[in-house]
PDBQT receptor file of N, H, CA, C and O in Angstrom, charges set to zero:
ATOM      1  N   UNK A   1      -1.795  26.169  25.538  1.00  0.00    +0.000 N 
ATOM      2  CA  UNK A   1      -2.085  26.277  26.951  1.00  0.00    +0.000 C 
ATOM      3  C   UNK A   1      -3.282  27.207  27.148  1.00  0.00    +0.000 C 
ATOM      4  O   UNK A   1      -3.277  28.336  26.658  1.00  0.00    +0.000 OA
ATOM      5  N   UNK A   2      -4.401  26.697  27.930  1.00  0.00    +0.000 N 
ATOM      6  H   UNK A   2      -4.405  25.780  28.328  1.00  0.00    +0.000 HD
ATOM      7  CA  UNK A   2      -5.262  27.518  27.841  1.00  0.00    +0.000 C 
ATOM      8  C   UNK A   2      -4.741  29.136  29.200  1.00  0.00    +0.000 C 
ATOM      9  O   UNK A   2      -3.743  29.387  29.876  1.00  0.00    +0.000 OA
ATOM     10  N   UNK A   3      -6.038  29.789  28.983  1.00  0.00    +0.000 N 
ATOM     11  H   UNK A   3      -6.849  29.585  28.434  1.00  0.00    +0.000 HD
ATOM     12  CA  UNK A   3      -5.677  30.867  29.562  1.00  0.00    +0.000 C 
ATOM     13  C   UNK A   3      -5.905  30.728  31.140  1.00  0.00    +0.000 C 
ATOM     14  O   UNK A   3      -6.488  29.679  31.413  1.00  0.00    +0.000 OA
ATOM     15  N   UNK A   4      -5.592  31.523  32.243  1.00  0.00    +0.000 N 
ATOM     16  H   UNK A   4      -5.119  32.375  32.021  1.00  0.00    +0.000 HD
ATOM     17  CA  UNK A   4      -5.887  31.477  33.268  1.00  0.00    +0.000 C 
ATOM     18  C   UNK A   4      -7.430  32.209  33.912  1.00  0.00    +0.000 C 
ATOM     19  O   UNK A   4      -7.862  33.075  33.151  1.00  0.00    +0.000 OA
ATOM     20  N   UNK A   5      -7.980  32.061  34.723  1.00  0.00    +0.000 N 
ATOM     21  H   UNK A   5      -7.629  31.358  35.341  1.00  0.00    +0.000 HD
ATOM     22  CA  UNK A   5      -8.836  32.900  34.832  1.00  0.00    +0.000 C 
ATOM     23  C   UNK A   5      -8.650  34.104  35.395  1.00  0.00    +0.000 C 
ATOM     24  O   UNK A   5      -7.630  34.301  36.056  1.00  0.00    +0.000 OA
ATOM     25  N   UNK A   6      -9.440  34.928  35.253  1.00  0.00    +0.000 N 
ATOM     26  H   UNK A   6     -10.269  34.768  34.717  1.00  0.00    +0.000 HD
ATOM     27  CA  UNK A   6      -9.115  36.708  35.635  1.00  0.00    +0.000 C 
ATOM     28  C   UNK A   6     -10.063  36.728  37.037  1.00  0.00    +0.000 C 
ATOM     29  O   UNK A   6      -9.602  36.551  38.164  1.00  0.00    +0.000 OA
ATOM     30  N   UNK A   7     -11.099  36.913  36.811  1.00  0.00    +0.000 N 
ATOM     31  H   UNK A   7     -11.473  37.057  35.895  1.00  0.00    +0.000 HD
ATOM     32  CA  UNK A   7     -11.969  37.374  37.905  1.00  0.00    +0.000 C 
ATOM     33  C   UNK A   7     -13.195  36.280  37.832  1.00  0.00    +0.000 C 
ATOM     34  O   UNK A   7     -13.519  35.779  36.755  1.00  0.00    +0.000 OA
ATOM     35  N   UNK A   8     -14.017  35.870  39.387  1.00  0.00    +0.000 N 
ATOM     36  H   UNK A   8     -13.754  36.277  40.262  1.00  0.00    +0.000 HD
ATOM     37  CA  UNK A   8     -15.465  35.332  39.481  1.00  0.00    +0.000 C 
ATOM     38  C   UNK A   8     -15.943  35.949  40.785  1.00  0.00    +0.000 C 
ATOM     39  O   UNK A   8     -15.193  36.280  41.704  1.00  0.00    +0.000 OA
ATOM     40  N   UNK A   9     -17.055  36.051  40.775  1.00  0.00    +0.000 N 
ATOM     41  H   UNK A   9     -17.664  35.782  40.028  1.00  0.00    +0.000 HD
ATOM     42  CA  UNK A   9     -17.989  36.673  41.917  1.00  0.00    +0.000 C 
ATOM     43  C   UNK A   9     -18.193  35.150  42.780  1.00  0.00    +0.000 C 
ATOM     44  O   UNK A   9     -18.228  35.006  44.002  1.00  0.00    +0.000 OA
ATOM     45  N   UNK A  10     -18.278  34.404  42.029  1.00  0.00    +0.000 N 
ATOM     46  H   UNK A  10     -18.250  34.521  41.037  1.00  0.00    +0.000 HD
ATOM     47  CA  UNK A  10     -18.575  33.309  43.006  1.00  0.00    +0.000 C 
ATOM     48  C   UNK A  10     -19.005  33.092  44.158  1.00  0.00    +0.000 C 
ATOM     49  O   UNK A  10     -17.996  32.880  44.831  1.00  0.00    +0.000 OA
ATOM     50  N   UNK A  11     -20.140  32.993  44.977  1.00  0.00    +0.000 N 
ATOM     51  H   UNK A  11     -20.959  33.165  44.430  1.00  0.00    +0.000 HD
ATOM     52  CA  UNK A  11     -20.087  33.199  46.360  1.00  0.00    +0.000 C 
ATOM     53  C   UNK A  11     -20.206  33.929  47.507  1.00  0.00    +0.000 C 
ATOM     54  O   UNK A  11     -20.633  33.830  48.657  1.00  0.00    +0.000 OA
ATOM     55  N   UNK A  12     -19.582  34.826  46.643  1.00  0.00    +0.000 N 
ATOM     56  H   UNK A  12     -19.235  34.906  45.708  1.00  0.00    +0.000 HD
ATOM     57  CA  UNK A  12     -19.541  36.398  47.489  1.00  0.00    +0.000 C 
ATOM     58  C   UNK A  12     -20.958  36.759  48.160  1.00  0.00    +0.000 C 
ATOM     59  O   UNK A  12     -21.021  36.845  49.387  1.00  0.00    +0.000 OA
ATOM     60  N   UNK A  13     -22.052  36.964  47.391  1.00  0.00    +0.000 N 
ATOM     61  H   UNK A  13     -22.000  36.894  46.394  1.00  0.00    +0.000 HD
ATOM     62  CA  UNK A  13     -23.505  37.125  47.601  1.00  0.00    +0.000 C 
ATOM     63  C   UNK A  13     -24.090  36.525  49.124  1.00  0.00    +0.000 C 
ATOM     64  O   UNK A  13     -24.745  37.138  49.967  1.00  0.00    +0.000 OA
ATOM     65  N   UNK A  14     -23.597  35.076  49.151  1.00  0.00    +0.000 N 
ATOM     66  H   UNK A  14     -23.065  34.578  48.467  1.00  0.00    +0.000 HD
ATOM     67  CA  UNK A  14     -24.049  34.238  50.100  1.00  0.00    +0.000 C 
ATOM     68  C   UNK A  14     -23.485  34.381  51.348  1.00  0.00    +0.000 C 
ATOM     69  O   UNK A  14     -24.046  34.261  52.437  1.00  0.00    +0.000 OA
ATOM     70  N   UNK A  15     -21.840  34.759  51.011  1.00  0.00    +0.000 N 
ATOM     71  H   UNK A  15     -21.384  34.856  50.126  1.00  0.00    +0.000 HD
ATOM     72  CA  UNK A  15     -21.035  35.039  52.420  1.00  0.00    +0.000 C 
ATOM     73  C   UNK A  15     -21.498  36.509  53.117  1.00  0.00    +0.000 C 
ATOM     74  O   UNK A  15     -21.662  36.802  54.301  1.00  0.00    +0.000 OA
ATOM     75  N   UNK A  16     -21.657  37.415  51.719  1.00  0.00    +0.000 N 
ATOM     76  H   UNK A  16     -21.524  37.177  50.757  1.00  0.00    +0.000 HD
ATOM     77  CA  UNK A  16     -22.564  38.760  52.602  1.00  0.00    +0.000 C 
ATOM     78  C   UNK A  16     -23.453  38.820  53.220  1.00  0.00    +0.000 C 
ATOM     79  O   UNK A  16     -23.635  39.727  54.032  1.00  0.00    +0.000 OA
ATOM     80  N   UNK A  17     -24.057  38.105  53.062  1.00  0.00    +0.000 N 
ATOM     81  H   UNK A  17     -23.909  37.368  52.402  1.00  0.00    +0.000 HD
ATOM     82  CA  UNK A  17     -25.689  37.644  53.626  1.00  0.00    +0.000 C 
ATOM     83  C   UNK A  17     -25.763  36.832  54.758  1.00  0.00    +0.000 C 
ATOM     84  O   UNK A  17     -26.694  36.518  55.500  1.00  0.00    +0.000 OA
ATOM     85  N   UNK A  18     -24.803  36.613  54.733  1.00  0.00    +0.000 N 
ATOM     86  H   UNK A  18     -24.046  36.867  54.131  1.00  0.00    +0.000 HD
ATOM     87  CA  UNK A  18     -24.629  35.179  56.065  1.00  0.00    +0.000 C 
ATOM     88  C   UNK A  18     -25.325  35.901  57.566  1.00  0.00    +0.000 C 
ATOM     89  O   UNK A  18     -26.337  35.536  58.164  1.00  0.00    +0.000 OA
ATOM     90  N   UNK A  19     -24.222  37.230  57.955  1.00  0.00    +0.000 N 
ATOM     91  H   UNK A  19     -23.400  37.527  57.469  1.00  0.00    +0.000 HD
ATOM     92  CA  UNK A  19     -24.216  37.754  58.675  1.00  0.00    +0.000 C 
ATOM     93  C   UNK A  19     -25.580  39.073  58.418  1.00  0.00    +0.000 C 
ATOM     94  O   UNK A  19     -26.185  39.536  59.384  1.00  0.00    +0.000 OA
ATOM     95  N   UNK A  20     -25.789  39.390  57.371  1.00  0.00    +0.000 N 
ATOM     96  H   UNK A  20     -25.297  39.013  56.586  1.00  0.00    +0.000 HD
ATOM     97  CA  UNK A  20     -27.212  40.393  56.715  1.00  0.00    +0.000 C 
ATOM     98  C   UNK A  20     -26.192  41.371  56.252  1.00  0.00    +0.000 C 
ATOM     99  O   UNK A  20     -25.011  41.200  56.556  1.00  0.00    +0.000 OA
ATOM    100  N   UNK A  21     -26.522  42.246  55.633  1.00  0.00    +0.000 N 
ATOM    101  H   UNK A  21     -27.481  42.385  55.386  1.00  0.00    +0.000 HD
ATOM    102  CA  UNK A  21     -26.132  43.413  55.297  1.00  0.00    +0.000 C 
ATOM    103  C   UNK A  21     -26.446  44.559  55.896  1.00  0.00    +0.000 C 
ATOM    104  O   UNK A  21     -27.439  45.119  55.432  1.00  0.00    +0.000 OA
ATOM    105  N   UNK A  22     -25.779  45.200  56.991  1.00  0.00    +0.000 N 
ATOM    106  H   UNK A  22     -24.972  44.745  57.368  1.00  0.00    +0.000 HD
ATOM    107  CA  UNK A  22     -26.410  46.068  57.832  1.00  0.00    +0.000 C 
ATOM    108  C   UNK A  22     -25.982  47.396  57.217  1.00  0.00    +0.000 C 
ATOM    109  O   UNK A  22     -24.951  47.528  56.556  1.00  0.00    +0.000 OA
ATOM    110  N   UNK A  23     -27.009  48.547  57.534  1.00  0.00    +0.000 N 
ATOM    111  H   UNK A  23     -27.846  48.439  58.070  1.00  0.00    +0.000 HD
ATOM    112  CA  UNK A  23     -26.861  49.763  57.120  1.00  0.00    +0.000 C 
ATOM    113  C   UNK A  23     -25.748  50.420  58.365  1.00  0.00    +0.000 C 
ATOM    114  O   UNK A  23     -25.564  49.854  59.442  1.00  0.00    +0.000 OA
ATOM    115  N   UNK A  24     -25.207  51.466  58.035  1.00  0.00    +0.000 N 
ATOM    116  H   UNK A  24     -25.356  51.926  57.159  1.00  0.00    +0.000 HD
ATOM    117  CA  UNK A  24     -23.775  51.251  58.152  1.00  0.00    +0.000 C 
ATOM    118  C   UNK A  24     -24.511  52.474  60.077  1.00  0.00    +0.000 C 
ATOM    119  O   UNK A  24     -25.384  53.343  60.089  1.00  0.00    +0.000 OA
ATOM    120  N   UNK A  25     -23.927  52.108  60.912  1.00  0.00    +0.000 N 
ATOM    121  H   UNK A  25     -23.219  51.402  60.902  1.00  0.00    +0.000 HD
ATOM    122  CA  UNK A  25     -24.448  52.795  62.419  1.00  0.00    +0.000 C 
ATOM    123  C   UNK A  25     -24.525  54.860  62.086  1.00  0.00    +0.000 C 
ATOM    124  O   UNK A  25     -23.833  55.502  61.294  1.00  0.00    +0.000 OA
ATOM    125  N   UNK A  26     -25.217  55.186  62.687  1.00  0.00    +0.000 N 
ATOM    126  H   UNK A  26     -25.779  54.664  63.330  1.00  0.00    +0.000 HD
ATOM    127  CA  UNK A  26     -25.181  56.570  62.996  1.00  0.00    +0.000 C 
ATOM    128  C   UNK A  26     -24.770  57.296  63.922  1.00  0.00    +0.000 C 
ATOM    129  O   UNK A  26     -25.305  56.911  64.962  1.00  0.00    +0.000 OA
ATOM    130  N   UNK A  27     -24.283  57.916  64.054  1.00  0.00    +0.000 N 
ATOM    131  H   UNK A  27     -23.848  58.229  63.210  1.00  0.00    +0.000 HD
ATOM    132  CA  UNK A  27     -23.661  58.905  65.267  1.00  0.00    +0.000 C 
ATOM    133  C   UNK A  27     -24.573  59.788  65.969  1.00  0.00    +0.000 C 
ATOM    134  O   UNK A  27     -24.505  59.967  67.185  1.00  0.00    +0.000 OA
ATOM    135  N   UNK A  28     -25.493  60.382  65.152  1.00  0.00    +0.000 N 
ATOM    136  H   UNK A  28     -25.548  60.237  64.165  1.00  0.00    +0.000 HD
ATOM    137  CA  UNK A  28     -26.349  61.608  65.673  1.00  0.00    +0.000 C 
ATOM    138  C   UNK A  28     -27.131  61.204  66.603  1.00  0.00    +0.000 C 
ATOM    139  O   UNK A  28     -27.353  59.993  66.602  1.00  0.00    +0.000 OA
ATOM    140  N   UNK A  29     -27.713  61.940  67.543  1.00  0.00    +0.000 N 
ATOM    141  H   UNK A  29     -27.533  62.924  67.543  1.00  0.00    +0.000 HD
ATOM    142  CA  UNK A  29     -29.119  61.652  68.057  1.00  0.00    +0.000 C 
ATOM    143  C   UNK A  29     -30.588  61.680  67.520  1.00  0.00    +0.000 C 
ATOM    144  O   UNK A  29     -31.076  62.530  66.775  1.00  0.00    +0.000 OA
ATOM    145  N   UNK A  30     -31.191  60.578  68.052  1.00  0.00    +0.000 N 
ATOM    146  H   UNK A  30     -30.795  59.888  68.657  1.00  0.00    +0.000 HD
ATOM    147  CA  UNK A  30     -32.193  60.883  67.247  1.00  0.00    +0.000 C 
ATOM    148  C   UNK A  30     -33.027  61.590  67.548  1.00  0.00    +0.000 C 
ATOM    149  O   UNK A  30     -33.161  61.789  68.755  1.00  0.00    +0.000 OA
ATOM    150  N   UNK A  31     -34.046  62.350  66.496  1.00  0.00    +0.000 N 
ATOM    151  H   UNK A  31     -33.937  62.188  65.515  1.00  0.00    +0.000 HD
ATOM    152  CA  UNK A  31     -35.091  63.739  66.770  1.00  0.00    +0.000 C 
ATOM    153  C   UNK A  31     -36.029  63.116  67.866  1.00  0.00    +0.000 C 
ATOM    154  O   UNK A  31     -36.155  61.896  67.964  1.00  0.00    +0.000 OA
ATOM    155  N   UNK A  32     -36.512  63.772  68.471  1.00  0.00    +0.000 N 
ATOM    156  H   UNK A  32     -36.410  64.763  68.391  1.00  0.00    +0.000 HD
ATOM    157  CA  UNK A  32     -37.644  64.192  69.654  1.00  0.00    +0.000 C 
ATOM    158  C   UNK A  32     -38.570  64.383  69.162  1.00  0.00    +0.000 C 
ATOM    159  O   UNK A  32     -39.514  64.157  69.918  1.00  0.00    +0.000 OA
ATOM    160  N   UNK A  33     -39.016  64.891  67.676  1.00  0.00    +0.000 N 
ATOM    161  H   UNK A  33     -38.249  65.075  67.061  1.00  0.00    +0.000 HD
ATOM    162  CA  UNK A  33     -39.868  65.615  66.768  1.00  0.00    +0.000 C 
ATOM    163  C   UNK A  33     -41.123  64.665  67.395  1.00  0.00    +0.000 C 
ATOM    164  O   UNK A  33     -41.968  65.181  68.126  1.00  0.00    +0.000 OA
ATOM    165  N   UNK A  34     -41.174  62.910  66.961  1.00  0.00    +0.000 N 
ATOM    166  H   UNK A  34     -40.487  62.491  66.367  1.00  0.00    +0.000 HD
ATOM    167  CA  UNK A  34     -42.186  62.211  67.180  1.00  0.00    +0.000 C 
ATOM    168  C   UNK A  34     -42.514  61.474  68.328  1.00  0.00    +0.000 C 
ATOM    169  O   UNK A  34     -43.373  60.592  68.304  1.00  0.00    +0.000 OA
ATOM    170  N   UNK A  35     -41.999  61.725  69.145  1.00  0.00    +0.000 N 
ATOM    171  H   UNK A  35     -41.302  62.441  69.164  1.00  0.00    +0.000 HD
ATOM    172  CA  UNK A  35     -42.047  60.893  70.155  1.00  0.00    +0.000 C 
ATOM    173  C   UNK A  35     -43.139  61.556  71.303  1.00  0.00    +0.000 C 
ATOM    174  O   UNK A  35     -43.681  62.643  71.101  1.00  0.00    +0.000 OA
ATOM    175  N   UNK A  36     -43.366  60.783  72.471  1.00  0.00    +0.000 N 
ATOM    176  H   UNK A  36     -42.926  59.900  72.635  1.00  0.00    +0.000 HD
ATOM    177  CA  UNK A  36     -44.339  61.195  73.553  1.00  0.00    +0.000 C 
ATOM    178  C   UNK A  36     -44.097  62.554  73.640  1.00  0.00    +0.000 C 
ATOM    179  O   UNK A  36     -42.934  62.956  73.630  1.00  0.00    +0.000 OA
ATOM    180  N   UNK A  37     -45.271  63.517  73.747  1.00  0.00    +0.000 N 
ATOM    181  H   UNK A  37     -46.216  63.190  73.755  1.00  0.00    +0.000 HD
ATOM    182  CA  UNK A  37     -45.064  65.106  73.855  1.00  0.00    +0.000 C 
ATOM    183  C   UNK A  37     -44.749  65.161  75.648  1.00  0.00    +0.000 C 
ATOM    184  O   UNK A  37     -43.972  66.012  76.083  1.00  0.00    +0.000 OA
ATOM    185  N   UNK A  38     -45.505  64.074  76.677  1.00  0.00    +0.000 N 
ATOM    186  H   UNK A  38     -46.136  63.383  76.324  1.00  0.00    +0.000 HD
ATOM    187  CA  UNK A  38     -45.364  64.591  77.613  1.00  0.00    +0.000 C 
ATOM    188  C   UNK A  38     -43.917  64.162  78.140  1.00  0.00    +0.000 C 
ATOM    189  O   UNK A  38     -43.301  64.819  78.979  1.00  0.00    +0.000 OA
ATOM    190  N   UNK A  39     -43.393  62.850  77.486  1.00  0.00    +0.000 N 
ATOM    191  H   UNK A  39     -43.894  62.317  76.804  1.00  0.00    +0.000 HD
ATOM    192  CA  UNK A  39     -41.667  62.762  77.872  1.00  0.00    +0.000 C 
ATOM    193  C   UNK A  39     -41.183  63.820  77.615  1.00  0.00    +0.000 C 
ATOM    194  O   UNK A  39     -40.713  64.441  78.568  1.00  0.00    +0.000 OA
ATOM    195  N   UNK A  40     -41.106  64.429  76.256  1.00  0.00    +0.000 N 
ATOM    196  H   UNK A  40     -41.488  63.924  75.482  1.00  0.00    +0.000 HD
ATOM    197  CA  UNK A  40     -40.470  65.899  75.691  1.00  0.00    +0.000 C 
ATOM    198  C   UNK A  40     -40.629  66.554  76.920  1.00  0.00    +0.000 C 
ATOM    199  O   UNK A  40     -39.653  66.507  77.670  1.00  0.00    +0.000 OA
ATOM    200  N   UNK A  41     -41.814  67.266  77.380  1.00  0.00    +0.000 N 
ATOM    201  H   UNK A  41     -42.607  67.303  76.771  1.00  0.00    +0.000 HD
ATOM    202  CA  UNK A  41     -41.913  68.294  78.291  1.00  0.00    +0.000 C 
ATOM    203  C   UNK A  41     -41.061  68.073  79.438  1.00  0.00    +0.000 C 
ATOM    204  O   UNK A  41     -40.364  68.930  79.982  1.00  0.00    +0.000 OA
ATOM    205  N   UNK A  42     -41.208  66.435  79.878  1.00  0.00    +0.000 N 
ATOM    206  H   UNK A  42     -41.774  65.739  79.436  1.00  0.00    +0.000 HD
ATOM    207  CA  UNK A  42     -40.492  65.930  81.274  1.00  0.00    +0.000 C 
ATOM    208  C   UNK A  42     -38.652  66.210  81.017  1.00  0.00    +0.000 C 
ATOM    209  O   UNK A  42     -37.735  66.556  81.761  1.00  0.00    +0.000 OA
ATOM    210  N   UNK A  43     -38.747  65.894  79.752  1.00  0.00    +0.000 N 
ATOM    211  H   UNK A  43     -39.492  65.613  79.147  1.00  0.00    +0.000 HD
ATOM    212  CA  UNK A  43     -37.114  65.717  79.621  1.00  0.00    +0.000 C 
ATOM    213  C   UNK A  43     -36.329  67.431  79.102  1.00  0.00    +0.000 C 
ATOM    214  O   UNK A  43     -35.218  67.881  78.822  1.00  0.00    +0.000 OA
ATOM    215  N   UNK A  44     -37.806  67.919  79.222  1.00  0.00    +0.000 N 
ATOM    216  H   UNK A  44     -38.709  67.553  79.449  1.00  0.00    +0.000 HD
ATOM    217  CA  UNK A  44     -36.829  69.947  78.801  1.00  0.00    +0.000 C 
ATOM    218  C   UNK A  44     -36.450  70.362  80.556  1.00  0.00    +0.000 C 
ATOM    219  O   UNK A  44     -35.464  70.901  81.058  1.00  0.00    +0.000 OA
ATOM    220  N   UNK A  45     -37.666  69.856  81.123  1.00  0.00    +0.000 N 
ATOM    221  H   UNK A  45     -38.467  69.418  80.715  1.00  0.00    +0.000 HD
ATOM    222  CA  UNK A  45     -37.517  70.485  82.538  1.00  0.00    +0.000 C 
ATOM    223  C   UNK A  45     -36.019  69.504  83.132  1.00  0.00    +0.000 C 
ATOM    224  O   UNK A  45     -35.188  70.225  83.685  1.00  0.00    +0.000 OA
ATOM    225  N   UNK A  46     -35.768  68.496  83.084  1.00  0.00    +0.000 N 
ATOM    226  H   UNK A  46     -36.442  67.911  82.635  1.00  0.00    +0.000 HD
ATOM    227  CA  UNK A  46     -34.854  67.918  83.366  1.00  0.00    +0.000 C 
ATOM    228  C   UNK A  46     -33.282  68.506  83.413  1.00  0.00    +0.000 C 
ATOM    229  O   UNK A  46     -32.428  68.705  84.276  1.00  0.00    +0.000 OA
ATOM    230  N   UNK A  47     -33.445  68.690  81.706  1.00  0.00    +0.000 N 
ATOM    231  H   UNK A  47     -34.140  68.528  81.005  1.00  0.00    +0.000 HD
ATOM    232  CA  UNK A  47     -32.335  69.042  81.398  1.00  0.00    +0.000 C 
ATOM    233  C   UNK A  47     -32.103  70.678  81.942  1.00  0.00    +0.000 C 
ATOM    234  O   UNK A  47     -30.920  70.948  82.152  1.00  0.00    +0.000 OA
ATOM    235  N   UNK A  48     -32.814  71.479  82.122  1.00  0.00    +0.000 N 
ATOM    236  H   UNK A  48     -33.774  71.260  81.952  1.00  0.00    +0.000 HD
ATOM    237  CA  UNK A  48     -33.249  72.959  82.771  1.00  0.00    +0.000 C 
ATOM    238  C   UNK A  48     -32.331  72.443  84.221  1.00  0.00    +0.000 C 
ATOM    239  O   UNK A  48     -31.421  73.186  84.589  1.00  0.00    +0.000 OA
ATOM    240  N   UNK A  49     -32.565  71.370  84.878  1.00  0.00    +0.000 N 
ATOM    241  H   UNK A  49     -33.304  70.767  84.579  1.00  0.00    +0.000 HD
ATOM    242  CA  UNK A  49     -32.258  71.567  86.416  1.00  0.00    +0.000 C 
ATOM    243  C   UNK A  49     -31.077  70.772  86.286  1.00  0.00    +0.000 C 
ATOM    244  O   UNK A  49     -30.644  70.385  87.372  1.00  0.00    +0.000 OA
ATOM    245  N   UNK A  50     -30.457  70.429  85.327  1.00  0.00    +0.000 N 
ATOM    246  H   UNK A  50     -30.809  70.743  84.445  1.00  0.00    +0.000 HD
ATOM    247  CA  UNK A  50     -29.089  69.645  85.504  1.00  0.00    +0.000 C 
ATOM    248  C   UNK A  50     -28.358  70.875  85.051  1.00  0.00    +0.000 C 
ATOM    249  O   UNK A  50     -27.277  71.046  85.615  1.00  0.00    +0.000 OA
ATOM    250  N   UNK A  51     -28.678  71.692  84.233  1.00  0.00    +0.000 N 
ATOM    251  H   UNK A  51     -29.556  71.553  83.774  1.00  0.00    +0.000 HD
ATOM    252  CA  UNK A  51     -27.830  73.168  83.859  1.00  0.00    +0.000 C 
ATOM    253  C   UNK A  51     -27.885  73.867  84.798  1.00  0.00    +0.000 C 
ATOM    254  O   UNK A  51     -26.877  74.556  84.955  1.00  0.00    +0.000 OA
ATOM    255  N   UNK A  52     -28.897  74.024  85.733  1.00  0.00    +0.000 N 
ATOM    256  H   UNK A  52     -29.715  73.464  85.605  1.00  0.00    +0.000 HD
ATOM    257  CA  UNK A  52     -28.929  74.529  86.822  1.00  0.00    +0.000 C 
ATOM    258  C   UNK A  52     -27.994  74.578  87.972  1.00  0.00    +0.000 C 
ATOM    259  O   UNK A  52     -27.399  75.418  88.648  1.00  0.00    +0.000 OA
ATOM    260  N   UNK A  53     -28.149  73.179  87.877  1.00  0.00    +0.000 N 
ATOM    261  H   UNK A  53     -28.632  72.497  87.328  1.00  0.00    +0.000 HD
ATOM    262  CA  UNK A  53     -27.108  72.623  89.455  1.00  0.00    +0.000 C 
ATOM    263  C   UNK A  53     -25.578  72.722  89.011  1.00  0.00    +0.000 C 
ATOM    264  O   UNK A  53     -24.586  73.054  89.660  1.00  0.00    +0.000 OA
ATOM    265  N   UNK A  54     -25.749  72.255  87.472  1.00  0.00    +0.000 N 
ATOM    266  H   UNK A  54     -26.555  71.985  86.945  1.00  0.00    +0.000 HD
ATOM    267  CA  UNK A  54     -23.705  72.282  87.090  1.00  0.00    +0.000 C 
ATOM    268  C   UNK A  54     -23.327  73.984  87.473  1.00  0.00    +0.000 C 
ATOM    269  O   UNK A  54     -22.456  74.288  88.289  1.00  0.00    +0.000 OA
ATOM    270  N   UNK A  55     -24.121  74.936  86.752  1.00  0.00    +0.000 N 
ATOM    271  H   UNK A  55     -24.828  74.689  86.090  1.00  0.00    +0.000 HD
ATOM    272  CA  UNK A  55     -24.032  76.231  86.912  1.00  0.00    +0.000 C 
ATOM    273  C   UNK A  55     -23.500  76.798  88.563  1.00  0.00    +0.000 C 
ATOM    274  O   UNK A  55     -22.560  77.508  88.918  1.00  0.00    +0.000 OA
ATOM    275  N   UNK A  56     -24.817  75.963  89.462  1.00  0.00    +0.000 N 
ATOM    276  H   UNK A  56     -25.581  75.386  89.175  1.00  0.00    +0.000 HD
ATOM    277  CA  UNK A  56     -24.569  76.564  91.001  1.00  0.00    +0.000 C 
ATOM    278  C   UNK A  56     -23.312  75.599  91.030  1.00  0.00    +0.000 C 
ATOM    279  O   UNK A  56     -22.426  76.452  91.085  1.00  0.00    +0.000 OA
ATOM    280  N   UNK A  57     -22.735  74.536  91.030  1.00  0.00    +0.000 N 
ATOM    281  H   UNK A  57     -23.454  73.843  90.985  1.00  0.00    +0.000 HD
ATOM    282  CA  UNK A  57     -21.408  74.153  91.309  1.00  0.00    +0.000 C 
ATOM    283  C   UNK A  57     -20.527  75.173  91.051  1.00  0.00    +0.000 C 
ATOM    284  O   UNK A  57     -20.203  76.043  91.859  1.00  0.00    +0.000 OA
ATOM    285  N   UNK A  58     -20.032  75.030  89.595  1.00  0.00    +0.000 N 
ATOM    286  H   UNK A  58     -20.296  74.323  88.938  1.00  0.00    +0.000 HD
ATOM    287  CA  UNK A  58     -19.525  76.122  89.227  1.00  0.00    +0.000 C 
ATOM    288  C   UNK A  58     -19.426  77.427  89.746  1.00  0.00    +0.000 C 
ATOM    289  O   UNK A  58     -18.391  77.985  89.382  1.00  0.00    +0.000 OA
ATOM    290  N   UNK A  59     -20.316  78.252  90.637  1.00  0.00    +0.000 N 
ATOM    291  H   UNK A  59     -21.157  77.798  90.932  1.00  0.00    +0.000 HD
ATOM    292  CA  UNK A  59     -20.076  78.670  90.916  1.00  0.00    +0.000 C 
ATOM    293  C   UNK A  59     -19.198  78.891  92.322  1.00  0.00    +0.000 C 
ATOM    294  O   UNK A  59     -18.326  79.672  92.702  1.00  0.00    +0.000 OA
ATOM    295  N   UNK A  60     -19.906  77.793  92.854  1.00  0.00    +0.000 N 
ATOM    296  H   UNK A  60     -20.615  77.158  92.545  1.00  0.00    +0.000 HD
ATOM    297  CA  UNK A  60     -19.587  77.582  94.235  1.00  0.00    +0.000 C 
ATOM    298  C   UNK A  60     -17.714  77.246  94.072  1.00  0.00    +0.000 C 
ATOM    299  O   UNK A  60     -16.945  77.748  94.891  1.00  0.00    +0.000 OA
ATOM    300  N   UNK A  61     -17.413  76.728  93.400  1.00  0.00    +0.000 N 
ATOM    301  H   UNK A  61     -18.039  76.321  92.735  1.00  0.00    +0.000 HD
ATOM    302  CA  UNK A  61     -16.061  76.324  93.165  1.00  0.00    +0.000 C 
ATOM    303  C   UNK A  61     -15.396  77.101  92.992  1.00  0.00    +0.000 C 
ATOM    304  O   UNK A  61     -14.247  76.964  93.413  1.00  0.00    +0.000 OA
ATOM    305  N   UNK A  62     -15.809  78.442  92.211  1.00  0.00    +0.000 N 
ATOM    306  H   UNK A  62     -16.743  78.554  91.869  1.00  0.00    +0.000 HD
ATOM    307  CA  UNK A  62     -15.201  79.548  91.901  1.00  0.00    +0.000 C 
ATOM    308  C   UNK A  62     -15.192  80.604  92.901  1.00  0.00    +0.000 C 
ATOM    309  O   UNK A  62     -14.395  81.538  92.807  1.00  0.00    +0.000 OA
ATOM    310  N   UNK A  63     -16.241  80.491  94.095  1.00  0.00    +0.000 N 
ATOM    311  H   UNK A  63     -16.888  79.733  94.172  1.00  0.00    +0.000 HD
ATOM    312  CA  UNK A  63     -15.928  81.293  95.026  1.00  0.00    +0.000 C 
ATOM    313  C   UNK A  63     -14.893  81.350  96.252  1.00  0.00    +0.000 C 
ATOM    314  O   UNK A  63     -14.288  82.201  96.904  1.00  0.00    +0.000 OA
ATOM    315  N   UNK A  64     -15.045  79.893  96.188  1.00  0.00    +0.000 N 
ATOM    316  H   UNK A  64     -15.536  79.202  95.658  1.00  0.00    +0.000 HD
ATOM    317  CA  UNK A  64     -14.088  79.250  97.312  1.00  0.00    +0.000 C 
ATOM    318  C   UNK A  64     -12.767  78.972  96.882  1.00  0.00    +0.000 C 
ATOM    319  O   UNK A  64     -11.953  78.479  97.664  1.00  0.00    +0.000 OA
TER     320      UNK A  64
C-alpha cells in the first residue's frame, strides 16, 4: 500500500495574492515632520485655541 501524503503548498501562493498581500495597518499618527510648513503652523495655532476653549469650559463648569 503506498504511503499517504503529508504536506503540499499547492496553491496557496495564488489564493494569497488574489486579494494582494497587505502590510499589516498602523495605529500611530503620522509625523508632521514633511508635510506643508504653513498647514503645521495653521494646525499648532488650532490646536492652541481648542485647549483654550476646553480649559475656559472647564472652568466655567467648575465655578457654577
Amino acid at each position: 500500500m503506498a504511503k499517504s501524503k503529508n504536506h503540499t503548498n499547492h496553491n496557496q501562493i495564488r489564493k494569497a495574492h488574489r486579494n494582494g498581500i497587505l502590510k499589516p495597518k498602523t495605529n500611530y499618527a503620522r509625523t508632521l515632520r514633511y508635510r506643508n510648513p504653513k498647514m503645521r503652523k495653521n494646525q499648532k495655532a488650532v490646536t492652541a485655541g481648542n485647549m483654550r476653549v476646553l480649559r475656559e469650559k472647564k472652568e466655567a463648569a467648575k465655578s457654577s
